[in-house]
C-alpha positions in Angstrom: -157.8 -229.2 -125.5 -157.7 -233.0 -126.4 -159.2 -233.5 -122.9 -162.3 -231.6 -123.6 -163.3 -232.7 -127.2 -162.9 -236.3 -125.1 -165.8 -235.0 -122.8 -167.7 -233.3 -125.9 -167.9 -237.3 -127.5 -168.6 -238.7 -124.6 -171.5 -235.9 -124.1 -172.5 -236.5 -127.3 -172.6 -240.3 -127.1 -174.4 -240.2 -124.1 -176.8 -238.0 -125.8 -177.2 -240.6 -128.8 -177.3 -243.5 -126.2 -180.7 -241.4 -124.6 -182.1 -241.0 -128.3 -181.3 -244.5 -128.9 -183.2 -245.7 -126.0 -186.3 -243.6 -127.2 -186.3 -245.2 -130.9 -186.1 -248.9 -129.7 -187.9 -248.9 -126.4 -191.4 -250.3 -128.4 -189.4 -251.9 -130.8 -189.2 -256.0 -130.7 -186.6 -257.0 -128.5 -184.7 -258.6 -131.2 -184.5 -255.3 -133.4 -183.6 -253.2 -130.3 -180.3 -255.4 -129.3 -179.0 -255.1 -132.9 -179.2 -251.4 -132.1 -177.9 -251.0 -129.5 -174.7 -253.7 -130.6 -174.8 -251.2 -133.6 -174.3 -248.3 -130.9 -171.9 -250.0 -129.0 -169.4 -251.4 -131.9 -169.5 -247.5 -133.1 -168.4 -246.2 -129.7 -165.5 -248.6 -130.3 -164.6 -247.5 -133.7 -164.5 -243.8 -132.6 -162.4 -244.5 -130.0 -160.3 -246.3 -132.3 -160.2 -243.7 -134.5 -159.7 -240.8 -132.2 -156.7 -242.3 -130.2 -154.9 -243.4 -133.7 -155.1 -239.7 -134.4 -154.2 -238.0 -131.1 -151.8 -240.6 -129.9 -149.6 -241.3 -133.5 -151.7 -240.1 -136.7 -149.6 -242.6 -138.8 -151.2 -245.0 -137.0 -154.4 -243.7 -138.7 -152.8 -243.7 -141.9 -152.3 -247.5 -141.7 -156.0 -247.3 -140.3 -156.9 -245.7 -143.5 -154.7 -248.3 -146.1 -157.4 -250.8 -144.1 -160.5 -249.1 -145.0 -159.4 -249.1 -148.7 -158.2 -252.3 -148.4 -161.4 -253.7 -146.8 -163.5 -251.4 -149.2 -161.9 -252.8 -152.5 -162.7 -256.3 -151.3 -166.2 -255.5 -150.4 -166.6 -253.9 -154.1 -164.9 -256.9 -155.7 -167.2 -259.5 -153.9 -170.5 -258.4 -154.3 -169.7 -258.0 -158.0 -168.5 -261.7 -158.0 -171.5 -262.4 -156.0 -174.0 -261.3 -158.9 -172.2 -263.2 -161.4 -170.3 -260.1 -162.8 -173.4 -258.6 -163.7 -173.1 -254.7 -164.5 -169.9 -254.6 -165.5 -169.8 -251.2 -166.9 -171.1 -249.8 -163.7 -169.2 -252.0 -161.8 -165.7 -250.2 -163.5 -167.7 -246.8 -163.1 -168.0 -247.3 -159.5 -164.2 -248.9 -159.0 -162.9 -245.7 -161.0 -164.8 -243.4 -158.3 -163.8 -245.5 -155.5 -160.2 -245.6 -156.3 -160.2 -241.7 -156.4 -161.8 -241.2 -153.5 -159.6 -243.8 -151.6 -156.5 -241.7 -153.1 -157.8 -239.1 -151.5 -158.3 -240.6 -148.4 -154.7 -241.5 -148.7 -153.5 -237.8 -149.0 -156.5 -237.1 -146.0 -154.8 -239.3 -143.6 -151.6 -237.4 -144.1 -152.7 -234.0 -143.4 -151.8 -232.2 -139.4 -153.3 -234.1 -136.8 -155.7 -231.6 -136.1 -157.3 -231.6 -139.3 -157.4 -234.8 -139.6 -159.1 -234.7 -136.4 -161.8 -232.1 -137.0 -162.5 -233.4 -140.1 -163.1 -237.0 -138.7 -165.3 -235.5 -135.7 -167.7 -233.6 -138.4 -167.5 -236.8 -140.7 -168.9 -238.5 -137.1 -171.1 -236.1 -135.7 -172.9 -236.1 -138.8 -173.6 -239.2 -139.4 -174.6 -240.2 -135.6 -177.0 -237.3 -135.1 -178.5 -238.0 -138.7 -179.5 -241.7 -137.6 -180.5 -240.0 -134.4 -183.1 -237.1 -135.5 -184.1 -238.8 -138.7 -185.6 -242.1 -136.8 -187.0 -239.5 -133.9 -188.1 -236.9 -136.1 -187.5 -238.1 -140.1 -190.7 -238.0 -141.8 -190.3 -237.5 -145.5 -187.9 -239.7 -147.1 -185.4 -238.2 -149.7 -184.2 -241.5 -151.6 -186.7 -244.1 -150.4 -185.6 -246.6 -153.4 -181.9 -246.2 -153.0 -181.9 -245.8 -148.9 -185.3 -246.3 -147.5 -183.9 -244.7 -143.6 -182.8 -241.3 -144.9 -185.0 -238.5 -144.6 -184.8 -234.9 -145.2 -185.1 -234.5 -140.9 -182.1 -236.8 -140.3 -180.1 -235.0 -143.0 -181.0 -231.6 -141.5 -180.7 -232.8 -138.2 -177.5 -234.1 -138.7 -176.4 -231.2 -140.8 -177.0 -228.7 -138.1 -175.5 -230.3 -135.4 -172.2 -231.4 -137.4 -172.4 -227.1 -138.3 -172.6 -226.5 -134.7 -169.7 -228.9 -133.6 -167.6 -227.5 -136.2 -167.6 -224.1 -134.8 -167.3 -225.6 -131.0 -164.2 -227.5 -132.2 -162.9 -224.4 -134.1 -159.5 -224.1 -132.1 -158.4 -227.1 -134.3 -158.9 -225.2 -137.6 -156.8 -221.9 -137.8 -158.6 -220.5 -140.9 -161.4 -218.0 -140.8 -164.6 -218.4 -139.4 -166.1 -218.2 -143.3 -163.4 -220.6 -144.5 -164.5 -223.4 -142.0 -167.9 -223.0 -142.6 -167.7 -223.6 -145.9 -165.0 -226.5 -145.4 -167.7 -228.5 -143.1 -170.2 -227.7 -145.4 -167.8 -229.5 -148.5 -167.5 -232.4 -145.8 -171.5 -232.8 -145.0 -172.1 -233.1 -148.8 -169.5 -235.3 -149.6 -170.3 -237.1 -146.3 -173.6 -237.6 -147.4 -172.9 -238.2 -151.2 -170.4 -240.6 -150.2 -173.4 -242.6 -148.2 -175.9 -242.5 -150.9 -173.2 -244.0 -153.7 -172.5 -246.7 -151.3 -176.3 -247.2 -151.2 -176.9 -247.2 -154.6 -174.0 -249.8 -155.2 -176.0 -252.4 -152.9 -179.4 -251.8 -154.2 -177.7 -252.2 -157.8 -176.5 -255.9 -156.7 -179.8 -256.1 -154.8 -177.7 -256.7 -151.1 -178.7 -255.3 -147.8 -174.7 -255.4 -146.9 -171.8 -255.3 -148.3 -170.2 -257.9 -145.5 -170.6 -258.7 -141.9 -166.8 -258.1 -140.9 -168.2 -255.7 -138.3 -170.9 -256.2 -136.0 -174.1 -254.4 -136.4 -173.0 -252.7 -139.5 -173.5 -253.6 -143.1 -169.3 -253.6 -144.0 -165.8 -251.5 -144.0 -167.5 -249.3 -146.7 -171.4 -249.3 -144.9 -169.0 -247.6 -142.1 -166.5 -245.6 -143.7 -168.3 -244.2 -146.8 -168.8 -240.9 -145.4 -165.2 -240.6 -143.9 -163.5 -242.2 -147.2 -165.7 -239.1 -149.4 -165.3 -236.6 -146.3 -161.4 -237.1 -146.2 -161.3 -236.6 -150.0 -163.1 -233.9 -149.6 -160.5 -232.2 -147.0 -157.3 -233.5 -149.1 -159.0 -231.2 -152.2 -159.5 -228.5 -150.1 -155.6 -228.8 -148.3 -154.5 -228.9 -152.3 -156.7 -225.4 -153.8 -156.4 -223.6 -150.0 -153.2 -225.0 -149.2 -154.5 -225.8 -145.4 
């Protein structure tokens, strides 16, 4: 079984890389490499990810005391950064944060395969909502907090993160209703989880949050989605008991 979902990403990476090539090949040459290092660092991460979980999930679980780690830091210093402007939102935003990361915490010590289905939706989504919203993304849903989201990425991205969901069924043993509406919960607070960190930059007027990883804007520009996904799951493992 681990096998094959190996060959789905791989599938589906190879997929992205052929949509990739078809959004930067008139782009400047400059533009395109950071794309494609942006593609490249990501199939790193995922593999990261996907072994930690397979191989030992508590080695995901120190995986996870990172992201918070890194994400705190990233809060911290771009409030610094502005001269400790906005404090009240600043607190506001720390409070969500901190609830989210707890339940990021309690995500990363759920069964290994839920944590793994739930971090292959979390993926999915937001690689195939990149993918069809700069192919086919025409109407922008947020243009003044994130200028590159449109309501075709977000579909895009919605339907194929539905679709994976019920390929990769095997790893969830509720009903076929149930997991529905559990990747559902996870493509909204996927997405939510995006569009706070968004809104946190534009507030402090920065395009990143750091450059600790290349081709991505920070530890929370990567792992928004995942850190609001995985809270997501831990809520529904505490009113469903998964």
């Amino acid at each position: 079984m681990i096998k094959l979902i190996y060959i789905i990403i791989l599938i589906y990476f190879l997929a992205g890389g052929i949509g990739f090539y078809f959004i930067n090949r008139n782009k400047d040459r400059v533009v395109a490499r950071k794309s494609y290092t942006k593609f490249g660092v990501y199939f790193i991460i995922i593999n990261i990810l996907f072994f930690s979980i397979i191989i030992n999930p508590v080695m995901f679980k120190y995986i996870a005391f990172v992201i918070i780690g890194g994400g705190l830091i990233e809060l911290f210093s771009l409030h610094q950064k502005s001269g400790y402007r906005h404090r009240g939102f600043f607190l506001l935003s720390l409070l969500a944060f901190v609830v989210l990361a707890i339940g990021l915490y309690f995500f990363s010590r759920q069964s290994k395969e839920l944590i793994l289905f739930s971090f292959l939706v979390v993926s999915i989504f937001d690689s195939f909502s990149q993918i069809t919203g700069q192919l086919w993304g025409t109407k922008k849903i947020f243009p003044e907090i994130s200028p590159n989201k449109t309501l075709g990425g977000l579909t895009g991205g919605a339907l194929v993160a539905l679709g994976s969901a019920i390929l990769l069924r095997n790893l969830y043993w509720g009903s076929l209703a149930e997991l529905i509406l559990v990747t559902i919960g996870i493509i909204v607070f996927a997405f939510a989880g995006d569009m706070a960190a968004s809104y946190y930059k534009r507030r402090y007027n920065a395009k990143d949050f750091s450059n600790l990883i290349p081709g991505h804007g920070g530890i929370l520009d990567r792992f928004d989605s995942l850190i609001a996904g995985g809270a997501w799951i831990s809520l529904c493992a505490w009113m469903f008991n998964l």
